[in-house]
N, C-alpha and C positions, 0 to 999 in steps of 0.2 A: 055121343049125345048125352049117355048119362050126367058123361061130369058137366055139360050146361044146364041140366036140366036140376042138376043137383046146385049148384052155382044160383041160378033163380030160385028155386026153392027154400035156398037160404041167402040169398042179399039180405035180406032186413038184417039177419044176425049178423051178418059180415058187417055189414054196417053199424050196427049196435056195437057189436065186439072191437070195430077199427072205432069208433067214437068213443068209447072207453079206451081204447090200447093207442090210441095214439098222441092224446096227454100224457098217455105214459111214457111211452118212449120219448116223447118230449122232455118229459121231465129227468129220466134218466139220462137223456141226450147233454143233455143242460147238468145236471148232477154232476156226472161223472166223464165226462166228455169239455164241456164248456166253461164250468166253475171253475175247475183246475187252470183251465188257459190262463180265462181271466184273472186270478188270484195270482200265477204266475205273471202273468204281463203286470199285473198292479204292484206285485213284488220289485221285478223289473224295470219297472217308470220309478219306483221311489227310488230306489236304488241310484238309476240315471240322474232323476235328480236332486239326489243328497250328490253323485259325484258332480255332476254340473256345476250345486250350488260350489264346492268345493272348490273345480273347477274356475269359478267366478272367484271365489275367494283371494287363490292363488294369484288369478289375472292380476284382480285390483290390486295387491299386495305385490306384485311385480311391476304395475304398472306405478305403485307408489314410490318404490325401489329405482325403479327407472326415470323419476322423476327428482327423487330426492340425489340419485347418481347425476344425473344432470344439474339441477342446483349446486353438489359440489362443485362438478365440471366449471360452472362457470366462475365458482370462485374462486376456485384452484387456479383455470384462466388469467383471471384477475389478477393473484396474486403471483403468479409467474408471471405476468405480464409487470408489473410492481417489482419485481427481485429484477429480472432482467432491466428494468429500466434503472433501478438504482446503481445493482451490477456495472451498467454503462458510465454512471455516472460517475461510480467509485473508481473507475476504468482509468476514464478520463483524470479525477485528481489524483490519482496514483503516478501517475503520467507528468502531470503537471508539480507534482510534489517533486518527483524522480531529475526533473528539469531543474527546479530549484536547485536542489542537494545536488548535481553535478555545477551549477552556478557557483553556488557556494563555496565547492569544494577548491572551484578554479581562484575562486574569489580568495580563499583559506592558502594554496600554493603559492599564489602572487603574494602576499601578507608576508608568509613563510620566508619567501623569496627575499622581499624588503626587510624581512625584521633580520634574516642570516648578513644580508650588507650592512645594514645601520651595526649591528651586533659586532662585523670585523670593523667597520670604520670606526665604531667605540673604540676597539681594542688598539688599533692605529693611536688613538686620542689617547689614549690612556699610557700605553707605550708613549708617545710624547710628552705628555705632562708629565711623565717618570723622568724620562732625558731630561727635559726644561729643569726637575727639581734637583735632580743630580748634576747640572752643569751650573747651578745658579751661582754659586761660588765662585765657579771658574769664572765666569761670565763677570761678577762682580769685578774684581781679579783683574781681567780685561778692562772691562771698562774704567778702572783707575788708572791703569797703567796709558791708555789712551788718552786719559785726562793728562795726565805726568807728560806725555809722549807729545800733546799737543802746546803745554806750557812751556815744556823746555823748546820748541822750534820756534816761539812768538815770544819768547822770554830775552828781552837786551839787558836784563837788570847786569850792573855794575858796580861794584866795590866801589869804595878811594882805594884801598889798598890795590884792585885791580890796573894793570899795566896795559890790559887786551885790548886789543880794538875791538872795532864792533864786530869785522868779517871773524876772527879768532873766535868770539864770542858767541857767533852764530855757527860755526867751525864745531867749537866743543858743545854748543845745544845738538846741532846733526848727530854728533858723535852718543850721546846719552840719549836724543830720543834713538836713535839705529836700536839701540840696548834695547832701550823701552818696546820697539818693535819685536826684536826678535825673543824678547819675553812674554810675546802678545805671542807670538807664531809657536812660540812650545806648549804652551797656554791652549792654542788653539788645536794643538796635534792632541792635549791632555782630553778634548770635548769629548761626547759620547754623539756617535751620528744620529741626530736627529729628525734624518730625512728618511725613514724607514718604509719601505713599500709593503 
């Protein structure tokens, strides 16, 4: 019983000394207790959001990245899609040029082909015009002798001094054109052949 009686006997002071002491420990509560939290958490929040802003920084800066990569994309696209189409096209006249130049080249074979003929039938031509110019003489040659050869078998001419009759007459034309002949037949063995294949 003491200690309630001692307890009532001082409430007031209990009360006076707890209304005094307990702003204080308020305030030490708060002091040394709660400022630090606080100061830390607000250390903390700036922190979070300097890295946030950061954070954000990055985003937009990656999101810019990822856009301006896209923009290349489609013009990269673009122009791959550009090369490939020309590529095709280059394809194609490569193609079509390639066709050519084997035309051509058949075209250039057959030429080749006709120019190697005409070139021996020249040389045929030419080999004859050599013979023609080497036998012309001969051929001269002949041909007078043929002339001679036809005069004397249609020739009746007769002297006075002549006694022959005509058959005599025509006798000894036979007999000189024969000459005349087989002058023409040596003559003609003398030719160069001129029928060369």
């Amino acid at each position: 019983m003491d200690v309630v009686d001692f307890v009532k006997r001082n409430a007031p002071s209990f009360m006076a000394s707890m209304v005094i002491s307990f702003p204080a420990c308020l305030w030490f509560v708060n002091q040394f207790v709660y400022t630090p939290k606080v100061e830390a958490l607000e250390i903390i929040n700036k922190d979070l959001q300097t890295r946030n802003n950061e954070l954000k920084d990055e985003k937009d800066a990656s999101k810019k990245e990822s856009q301006d990569l896209g923009d290349k994309k489609d013009t990269l696209s673009t122009n791959l899609h550009k090369s490939n189409s020309e590529l095709t096209v280059n394809h194609y006249n490569v193609q079509n040029l390639n066709n050519k130049i084997k035309e051509l080249n058949n075209e250039k074979d057959t030429l080749n082909l006709k120019l190697d003929q005409a070139y021996a039938d020249n040389q045929k031509l030419l080999a004859h015009l050599k013979n023609y110019q080497e036998n012309a003489d001969i051929l001269q040659k002949i041909s007078n002798l043929e002339l001679k050869k036809q005069n004397a078998r249609n020739g009746h001419a007769r002297s006075v001094f002549d006694n022959k009759t005509d058959q005599e007459i025509r006798a000894d034309n036979e007999v000189i054109a024969k000459e005349y002949q087989q002058q023409i037949l040596n003559l003609q063995d003398k030719l160069k052949c001129v029928n060369q294949s």
